[in-house]
Every structure is written in structure tokens, then in C-alpha cells.
C-alpha positions, -999 to +999 in steps of 0.1 A: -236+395+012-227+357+005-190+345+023-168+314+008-182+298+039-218+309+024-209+287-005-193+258+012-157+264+022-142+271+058-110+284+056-109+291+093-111+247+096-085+245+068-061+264+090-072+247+121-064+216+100-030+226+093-023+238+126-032+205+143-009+185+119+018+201+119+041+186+147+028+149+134+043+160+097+077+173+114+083+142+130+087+122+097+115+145+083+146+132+070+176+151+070+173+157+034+144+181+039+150+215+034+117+235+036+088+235+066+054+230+063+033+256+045+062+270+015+047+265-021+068+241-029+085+208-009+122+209-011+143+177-006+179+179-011+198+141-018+229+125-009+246+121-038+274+108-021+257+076-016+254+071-057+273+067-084+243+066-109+210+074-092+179+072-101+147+086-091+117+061-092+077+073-082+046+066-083+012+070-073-020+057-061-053+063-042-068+039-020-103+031-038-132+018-019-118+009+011-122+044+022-160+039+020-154+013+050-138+038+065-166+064+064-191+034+076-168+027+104-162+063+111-126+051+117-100+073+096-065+069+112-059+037+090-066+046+055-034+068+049-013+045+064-026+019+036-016+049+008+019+052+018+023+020+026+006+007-009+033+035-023+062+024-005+056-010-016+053-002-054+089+012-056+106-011-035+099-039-060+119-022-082+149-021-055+144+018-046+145+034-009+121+056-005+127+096+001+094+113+005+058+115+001+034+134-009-006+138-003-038+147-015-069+146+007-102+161-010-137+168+009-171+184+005-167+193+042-133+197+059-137+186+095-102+188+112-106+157+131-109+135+104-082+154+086-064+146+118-066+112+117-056+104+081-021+125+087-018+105+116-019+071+093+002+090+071+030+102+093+028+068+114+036+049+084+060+077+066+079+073+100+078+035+099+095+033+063+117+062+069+103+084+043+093+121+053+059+135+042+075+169+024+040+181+009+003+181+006-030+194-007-063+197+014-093+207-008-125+213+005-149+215-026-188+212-016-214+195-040-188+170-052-188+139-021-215+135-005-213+139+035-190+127+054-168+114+021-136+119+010-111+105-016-073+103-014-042+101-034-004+102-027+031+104-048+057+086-034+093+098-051+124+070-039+162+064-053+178+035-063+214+029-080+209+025-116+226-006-118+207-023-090+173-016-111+149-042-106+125-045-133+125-086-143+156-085-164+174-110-136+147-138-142+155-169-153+135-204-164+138-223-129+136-195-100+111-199-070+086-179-063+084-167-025+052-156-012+050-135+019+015-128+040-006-101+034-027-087+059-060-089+040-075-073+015-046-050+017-063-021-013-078-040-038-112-057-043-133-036-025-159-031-047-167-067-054-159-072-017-189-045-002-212-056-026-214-092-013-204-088+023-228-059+033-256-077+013-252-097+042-241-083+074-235-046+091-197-034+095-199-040+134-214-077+129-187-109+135-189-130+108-182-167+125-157-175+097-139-143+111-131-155+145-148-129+163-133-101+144-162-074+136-165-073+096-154-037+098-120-038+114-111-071+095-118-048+058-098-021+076-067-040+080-036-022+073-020-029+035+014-034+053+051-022+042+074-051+030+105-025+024+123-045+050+120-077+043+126-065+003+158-047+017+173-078+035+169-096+004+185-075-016+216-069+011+219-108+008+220-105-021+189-134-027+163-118-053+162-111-090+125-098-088+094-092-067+059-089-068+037-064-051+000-081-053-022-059-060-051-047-086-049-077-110-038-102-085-010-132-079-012-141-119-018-104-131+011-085-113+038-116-113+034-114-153+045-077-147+078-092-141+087-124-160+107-121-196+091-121-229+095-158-231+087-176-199+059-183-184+052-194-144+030-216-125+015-207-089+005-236-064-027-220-050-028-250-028+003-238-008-008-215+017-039-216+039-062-190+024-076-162+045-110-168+062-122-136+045-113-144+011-134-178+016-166-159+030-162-137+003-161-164-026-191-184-007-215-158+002-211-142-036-203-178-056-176-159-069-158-178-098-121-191-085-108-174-116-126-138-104-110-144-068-073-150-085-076-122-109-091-093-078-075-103-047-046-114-035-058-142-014-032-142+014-003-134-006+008-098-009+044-099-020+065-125-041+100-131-044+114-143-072+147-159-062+175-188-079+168-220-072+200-220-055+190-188-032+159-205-017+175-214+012+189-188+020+158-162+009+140-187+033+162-175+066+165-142+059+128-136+053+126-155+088+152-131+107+124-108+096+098-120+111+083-138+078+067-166+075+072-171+039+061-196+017+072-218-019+041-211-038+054-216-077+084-209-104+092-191-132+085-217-163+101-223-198 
């Protein structure tokens, strides 16, 4: 007799699983949520009130790599706060709130306390940007990670009013580009990043460059939320665009959002670079234009604001807790 355990799957620690995150995916619901945990479908129901014209705006992503720092770490309760944060980020540069998320977490081998931890990231950052985790898919499918690995993905679905779409239209020859701190390496990179860094040291070793930080927790940095610094902004009225920095880099992802016709110039001399971005570039003599084009060296969102508006971008962003800097403009 041969059992789905037999072949690889434990439903019994799929249900444990669900049972233990439950209560952390209750606490992120909105009121727009209609349907509990466990239903075959999520159900959200939106305030239409609120619009006159609204429109939905998703997207998706993974977190790459960085999850194999996490499985050399054994620390799991940061990685799906990156995801929704990464997600969040995406649609709020196009001016949308987001509503609700939803994930995808695959294994060879469920174990419910790593499960655990990645809803906790999850929920802690779904709470965080006010966005309720409606919905998710837990596969356990054996011979396709090897131990201890997993891979994830999430969908993030926000609203915005049609006719405060952001999407580059608003740029004009002369605006400033703003460029707000990342955290790190924030999700992108990471290939290019392991390959030189643990050619050189363990994920528990402190790099001097890092200040005492262990190499480990300074890869495992959170990809942070800039939804409310991107909504005071906009309630002031002092952006036509912005830049989320990621897979492509400060020249890649700005082009994203400049009019057939323009051009722009960044100032890389602006801000202070990282200390992990240099060790990176040294230890692997990485070319300046590789480092520009993978990572997003310090910067992990840009606002692209009037001339006129810089001022006043500048306080806001500080009310914030910002510490934003005038790193280019948008060119003729």
C-alpha cells in the first residue's frame, strides 16, 4: 500500500499550516473583504463611492535569489514582506492604493514553521500598507526543490481614479528627479551578488566595509514600502511620475517613464553609495556600467517632480521621514 505521504505530500502539515496562519491572515482584512480563509475563491467587494472612474491596476512578482539567502540564513520571516512590499511599490508608481494580495508559496517539503514565518512577513507588511491578504496557494510538490527550498510569488490587485493615472504622460523637458533611499539590495541582483560575495565570505561573517553587520542580515534587508511617501506626494499635489528601481536599475526603470522624445541625466555622484554596493563592485571588479544597469545602488524610488515643485516635494518627503535627494532631470 503506498500513501500521498509515501510519495511525498503531508496533507496532515498542509492543514497544520493553515491552521497556524490563520489569525495572522485575519488581521490584515479590510473592510472590503467578504469571504474567510479556506472558500475557493477570495471575494473583495469595493467602494465605488469613492470613484467616479476606477480602475483596477496589478501585478505580480517573485522574489528571485534572495530567497536562497534566506534558506542559508534559515531566517524566513523577511522574504514575504519583500514580495508584497516589491508589489505594493509597483502599483503605487502608477498612483493606485492598494486593495489586496495574493500568494503563492511552493515546496518539496512543507514544514509549517517555515510556512509560518513567510505569512508572518506577508501579513506584517499587508498590515503596514493597508492591503488585506484575501488568497493563497501552498503546494508541496517533492522532487522539484531540493531541501529545505522554496520559491514564491504574489499578485497584488490596487485602484486608482482613471484620471489620476500615472504612467509618464505628466513629464516634461526640465523636471527633477528625486531619489529616495533604498534599504539595500531591496530584490534584485542577487545572482551577481552570491556569486562574488560568498566566493568570499560565509553568511554569518562581518564584512569590515559592513560596519559589523553579518553579510547575511545586510542581503536580508527588507525591500521597503514607499506608498506613503508616494501618497503625500500626490495629496500635495508635487509629482508627475515615479520610479520604482528595480530589475534594470536607475537608467533602466526611469526610461520606463520619460516621453518618446526626452531623454534624462542621473548625477551618480549625488548620494553616498551603500557600503555593500562598493564591496560588491571591488571584490568582483564589476564594470560601473553592470552595477548601474543590476542594482539600484542606494536609490530605490524616484520622483519626478516640476522644477517649480522641488521645494515643496523636498518638505513633504521630509514630514515623512525622507531623506531625499536631487540626483538628475528629465532632458530635451
Amino acid at each position: 500500500m503506498t500513501t500521498y505521504r509515501d510519495a511525498g505530500v503531508d496533507i496532515d502539515a498542509g492543514e497544520e499550516t493553515v491552521r497556524r496562519i490563520k489569525p495572522m491572515v485575519r488581521s490584515t482584512f479590510t473592510p472590503g473583504v467578504l469571504a474567510d480563509i479556506g472558500a475557493f475563491g477570495s471575494f473583495f467587494e469595493l467602494d465605488l463611492s469613492r470613484y467616479q472612474h476606477p480602475v483596477l491596476v496589478s501585478s505580480v512578482d517573485g522574489v528571485g535569489t534572495k530567497l536562497k539567502v534566506a534558506f542559508r540564513t534559515d531566517k524566513h520571516d523577511t522574504v514575504g514582506q519583500d514580495l508584497v512590499n516589491h508589489c505594493v511599490n509597483d502599483i503605487a508608481v502608477c498612483g493606485a492604493e492598494p486593495l489586496y494580495f495574493l500568494d503563492y508559496f511552493s515546496t518539496g517539503k512543507l514544514y509549517p514553521d517555515v510556512a509560518e514565518q513567510i505569512v508572518r512577513g506577508f501579513t506584517t507588511a499587508c498590515r503596514e500598507n493597508g492591503c488585506a491578504l484575501i488568497g493563497g496557494e501552498t503546494a508541496e510538490m517533492p522532487d522539484l526543490y531540493d531541501a529545505g527550498e522554496y520559491d514564491l510569488a504574489g499578485t497584488i490587485v490596487g485602484v486608482v481614479e482613471k484620471s489620476e493615472i500615472l504612467d509618464g504622460s505628466r513629464v516634461v523637458e526640465g523636471d527633477v528627479l528625486i531619489g529616495l533611499p533604498s534599504t539595500g539590495l531591496h530584490t534584485n541582483g542577487y545572482s551577481l551578488a552570491r556569486k562574488i560575495l560568498f566566493a568570499h565570505y560565509t553568511v554569518d561573517d562581518t564584512p569590515t566595509d559592513l560596519g559589523g553587520e553579518t553579510l547575511g542580515d545586510a542581503l536580508l534587508r527588507v525591500h521597503r514600502s514607499y506608498l506613503k511617501s508616494i501618497r503625500a506626494l500626490l495629496d500635495a499635489g508635487a509629482a508627475h511620475a515615479f520610479v520604482h528601481v528595480t530589475g534594470g536599475g536607475i537608467p533602466g526603470n526611469t526610461a520606463r517613464v520619460i516621453p518618446d522624445g526626452l531623454g534624462f541625466e542621473v548625477d551618480y555622484n549625488a548620494w553616498q553609495r551603500p557600503a555593500l554596493f562598493n564591496l560588491i563592485q571591488r571584490l568582483g571588479q564589476v564594470p560601473e556600467e553592470d552595477m548601474r544597469r543590476t542594482f539600484n545602488l542606494g536609490i530605490g524610488l524616484i520622483a519626478v517632480v516640476s522644477a517649480s515643485s522641488v521645494e515643496d516635494a523636498m518638505r513633504v518627503l521630509a514630514t515623512q521621514g525622507e531623506q531625499p535627494v536631487r540626483i538628475g532631470q528629465v532632458t530635451g
